[in-house]
Every structure is written in structure tokens, then in C-alpha cells.
C-alpha positions as CSV (number, residue, x, y, z in Angstrom):
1,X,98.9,90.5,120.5
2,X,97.0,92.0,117.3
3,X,95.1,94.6,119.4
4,X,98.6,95.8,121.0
5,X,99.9,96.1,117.2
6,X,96.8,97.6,116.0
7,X,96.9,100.1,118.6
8,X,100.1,101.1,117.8
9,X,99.6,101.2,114.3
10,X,96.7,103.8,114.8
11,X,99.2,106.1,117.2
12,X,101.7,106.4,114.4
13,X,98.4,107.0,112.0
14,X,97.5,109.5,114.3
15,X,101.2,110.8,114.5
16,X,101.7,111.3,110.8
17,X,98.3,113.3,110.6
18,X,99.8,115.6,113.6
19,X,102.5,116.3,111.5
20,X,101.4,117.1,108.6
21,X,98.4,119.5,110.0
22,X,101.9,121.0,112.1
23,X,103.4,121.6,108.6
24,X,101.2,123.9,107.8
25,X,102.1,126.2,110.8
26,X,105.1,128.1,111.5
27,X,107.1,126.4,114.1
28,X,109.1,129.6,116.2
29,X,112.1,128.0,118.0
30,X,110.6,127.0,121.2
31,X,107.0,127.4,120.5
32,X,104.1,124.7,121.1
33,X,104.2,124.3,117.6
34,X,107.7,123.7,117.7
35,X,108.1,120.8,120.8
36,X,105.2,119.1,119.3
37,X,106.5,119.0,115.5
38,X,110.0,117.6,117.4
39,X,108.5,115.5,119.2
40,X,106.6,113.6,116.9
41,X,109.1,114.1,114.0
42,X,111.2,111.7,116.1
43,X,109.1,109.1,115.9
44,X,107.8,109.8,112.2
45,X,110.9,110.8,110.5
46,X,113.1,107.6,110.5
47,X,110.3,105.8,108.6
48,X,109.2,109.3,106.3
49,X,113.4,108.7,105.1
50,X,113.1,105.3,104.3
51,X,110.2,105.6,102.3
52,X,111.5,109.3,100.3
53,X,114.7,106.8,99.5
54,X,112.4,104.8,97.3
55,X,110.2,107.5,96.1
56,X,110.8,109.6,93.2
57,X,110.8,113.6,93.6
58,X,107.7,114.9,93.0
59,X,109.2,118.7,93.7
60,X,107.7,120.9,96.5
61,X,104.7,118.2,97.3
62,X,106.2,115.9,99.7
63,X,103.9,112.5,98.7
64,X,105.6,110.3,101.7
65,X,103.0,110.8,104.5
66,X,100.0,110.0,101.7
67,X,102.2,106.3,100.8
68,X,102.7,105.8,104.5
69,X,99.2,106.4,105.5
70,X,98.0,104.0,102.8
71,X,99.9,101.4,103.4
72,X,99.2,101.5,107.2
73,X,95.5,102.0,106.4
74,X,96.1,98.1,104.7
75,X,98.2,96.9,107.4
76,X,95.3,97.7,110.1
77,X,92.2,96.4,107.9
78,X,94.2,93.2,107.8
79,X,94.9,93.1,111.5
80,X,90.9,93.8,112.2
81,X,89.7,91.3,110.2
82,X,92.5,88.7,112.0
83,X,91.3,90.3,115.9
């Protein structure tokens, strides 16, 4: 059961990273960039808007993938040490 959660929890660590690297590129309407950045923003962006509700603004510099990541990061070292 763990290594089921634990591998999820690395696809959505892996997710987050995809999109922030995307961020950095312009996504043209209908590009690569642009079906990828969808793609996993639908998986990633219910959980980035729960998160920004509890975070204050910090202006341009989104901070929510950096809380995310950490606290996944602390939710996965405590599943390894349980496998």
C-alpha cells in the first residue's frame, strides 16, 4: 500500500517540477509546450489553489510549488522509512 502511495507521491513531485521548468517557456496556443503545461496543470493546479489560499502574496514570485515540494519531500521520507 505505501509503495503505491509513494509512487504517486513522486509523480506529482515529478509533475510540479514539469511545471515549473514549463513556466519558464512560452506556451503558443497549441504548442508542445502548451498541451503539456494543460495537461499537468490539471492535475497540479487544484492543490497549487488550495495552498496560494493560505499563503500570503509574495508579488511576482509565486512561492506555492517551493511549499508543496517541501512538504511532499516530508510526506515521502516518512513513507520510506515506514516501507
Amino acid at each position: 500500500m505505501f509503495s503505491i502511495l509513494c509512487l504517486a507521491t513522486r509523480i506529482f513531485i515529478y509533475m510540479i517540477i514539469v511545471r515549473v521548468v514549463l513556466s519558464w517557456f512560452p506556451a503558443t496556443s497549441g504548442g508542445f509546450v502548451a498541451q503539456i503545461s494543460y495537461f499537468v496543470g490539471r492535475f497540479t493546479e487544484p492543490v497549487f489553489d488550495w495552498v496560494r489560499r493560505f499563503m500570503p502574496r509574495t508579488g511576482v514570485l509565486d512561492l506555492t510549488p517551493l511549499v508543496i515540494l517541501l512538504f511532499l519531500q516530508i510526506v515521502v521520507q516518512g513513507m520510506i522509512l515506514r516501507c
